[in-house]
C-alpha positions as CSV (number, residue, x, y, z in Angstrom):
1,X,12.2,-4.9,-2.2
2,X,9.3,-3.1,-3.9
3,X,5.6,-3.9,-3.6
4,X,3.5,-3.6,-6.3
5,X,6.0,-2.9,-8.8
6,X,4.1,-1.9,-12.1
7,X,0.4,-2.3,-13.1
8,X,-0.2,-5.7,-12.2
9,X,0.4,-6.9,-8.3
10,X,0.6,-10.5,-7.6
11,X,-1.7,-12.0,-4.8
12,X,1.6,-11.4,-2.2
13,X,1.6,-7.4,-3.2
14,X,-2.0,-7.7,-2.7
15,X,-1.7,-9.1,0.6
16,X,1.1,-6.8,1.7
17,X,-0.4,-3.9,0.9
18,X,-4.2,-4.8,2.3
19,X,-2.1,-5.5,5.5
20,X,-0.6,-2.1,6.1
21,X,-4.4,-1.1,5.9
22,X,-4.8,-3.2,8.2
23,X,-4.9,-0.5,11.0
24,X,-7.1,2.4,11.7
25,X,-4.1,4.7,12.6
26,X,-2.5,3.6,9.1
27,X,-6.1,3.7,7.0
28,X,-6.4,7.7,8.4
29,X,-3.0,8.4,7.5
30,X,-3.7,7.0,4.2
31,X,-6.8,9.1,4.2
32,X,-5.0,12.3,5.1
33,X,-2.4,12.2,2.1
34,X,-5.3,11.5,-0.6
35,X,-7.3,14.5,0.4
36,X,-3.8,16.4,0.6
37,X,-3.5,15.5,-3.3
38,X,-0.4,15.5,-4.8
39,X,1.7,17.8,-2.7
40,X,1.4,15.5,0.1
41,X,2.7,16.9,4.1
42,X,5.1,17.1,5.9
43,X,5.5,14.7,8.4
44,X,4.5,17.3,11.0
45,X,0.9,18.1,9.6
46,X,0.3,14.9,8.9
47,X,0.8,13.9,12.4
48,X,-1.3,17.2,13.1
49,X,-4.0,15.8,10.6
50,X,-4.0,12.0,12.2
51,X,-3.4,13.1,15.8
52,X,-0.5,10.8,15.8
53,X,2.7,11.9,17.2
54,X,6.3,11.1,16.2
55,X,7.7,7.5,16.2
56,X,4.6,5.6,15.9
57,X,3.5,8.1,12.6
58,X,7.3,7.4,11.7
59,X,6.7,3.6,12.0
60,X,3.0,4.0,10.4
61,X,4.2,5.8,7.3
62,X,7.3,3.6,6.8
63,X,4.5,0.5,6.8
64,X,2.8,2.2,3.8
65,X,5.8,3.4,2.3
66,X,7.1,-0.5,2.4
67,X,3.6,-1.9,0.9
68,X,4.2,0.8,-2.1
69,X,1.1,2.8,-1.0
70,X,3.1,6.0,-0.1
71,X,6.2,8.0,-1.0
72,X,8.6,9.8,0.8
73,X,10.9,12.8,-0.7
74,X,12.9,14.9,1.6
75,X,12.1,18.8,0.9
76,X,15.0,21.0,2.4
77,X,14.6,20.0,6.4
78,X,11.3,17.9,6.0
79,X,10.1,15.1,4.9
80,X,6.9,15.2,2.7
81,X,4.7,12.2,2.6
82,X,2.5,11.5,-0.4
83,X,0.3,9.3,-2.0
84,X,1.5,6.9,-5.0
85,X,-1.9,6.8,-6.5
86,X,-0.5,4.9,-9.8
87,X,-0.2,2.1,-7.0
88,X,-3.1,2.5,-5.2
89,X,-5.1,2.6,-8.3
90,X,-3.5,-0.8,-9.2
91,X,-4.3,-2.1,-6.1
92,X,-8.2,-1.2,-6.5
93,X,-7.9,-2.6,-10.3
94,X,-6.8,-5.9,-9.0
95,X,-9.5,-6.1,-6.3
96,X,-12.3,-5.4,-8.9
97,X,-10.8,-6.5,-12.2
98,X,-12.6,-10.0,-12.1
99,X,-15.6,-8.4,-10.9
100,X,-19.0,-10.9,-11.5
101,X,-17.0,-13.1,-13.3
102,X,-18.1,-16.4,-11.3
103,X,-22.0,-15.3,-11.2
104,X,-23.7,-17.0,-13.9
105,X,-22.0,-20.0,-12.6
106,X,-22.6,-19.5,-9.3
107,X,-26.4,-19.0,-9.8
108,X,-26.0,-22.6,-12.0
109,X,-24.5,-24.4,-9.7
110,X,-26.5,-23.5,-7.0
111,X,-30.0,-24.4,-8.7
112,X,-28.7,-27.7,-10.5
């Protein structure tokens, strides 16, 4: 099963993905790929970048991979790990996209 499939994630593709964030080792792996930009790294410098070794940057990416926040493509004898920003961007969108809509109301309702 994919999270965040398209534009629009539901409340549970919200929550999945917000939950792989979650953790400080995930959150810097996260931040590693988006300054790598599109090519992404391999799983070596990315552990090299995070300071995280082996099977628990293996279990760490497969997290983000799972909540559609990450992609992984094998390149010859690596594996490169990248950022799906078309998701994460969606993800933001959804946070924000009812920004201030409640205010006026809340403001009302408060001094009535």
């Amino acid at each position: 099963m994919e999270i965040l499939e398209g534009n629009d994630p539901t409340l549970a593709d919200a929550a999945v993905a917000f939950a792989a964030l979650g953790s400080e080792q995930r959150l810097g792996v996260l931040r590693a790929l988006v300054r790598a930009g599109d090519p992404g790294l391999s799983m070596g410098a990315l552990g090299k970048s995070c300071g995280i070794a082996g099977s628990t940057l293996t279990h760490h990416v497969k997290t983000l991979a799972h909540a559609g926040l990450v992609r992984q493509a094998r390149q010859g004898r690596s594996i490169i790990c990248a950022v799906d920003y078309q998701r994460v961007n969606a993800l933001s969108k959804y946070l924000l996209d009812e920004c201030c809509a409640d205010a006026g109301g809340l403001e009302q309702s408060e001094n009535g």
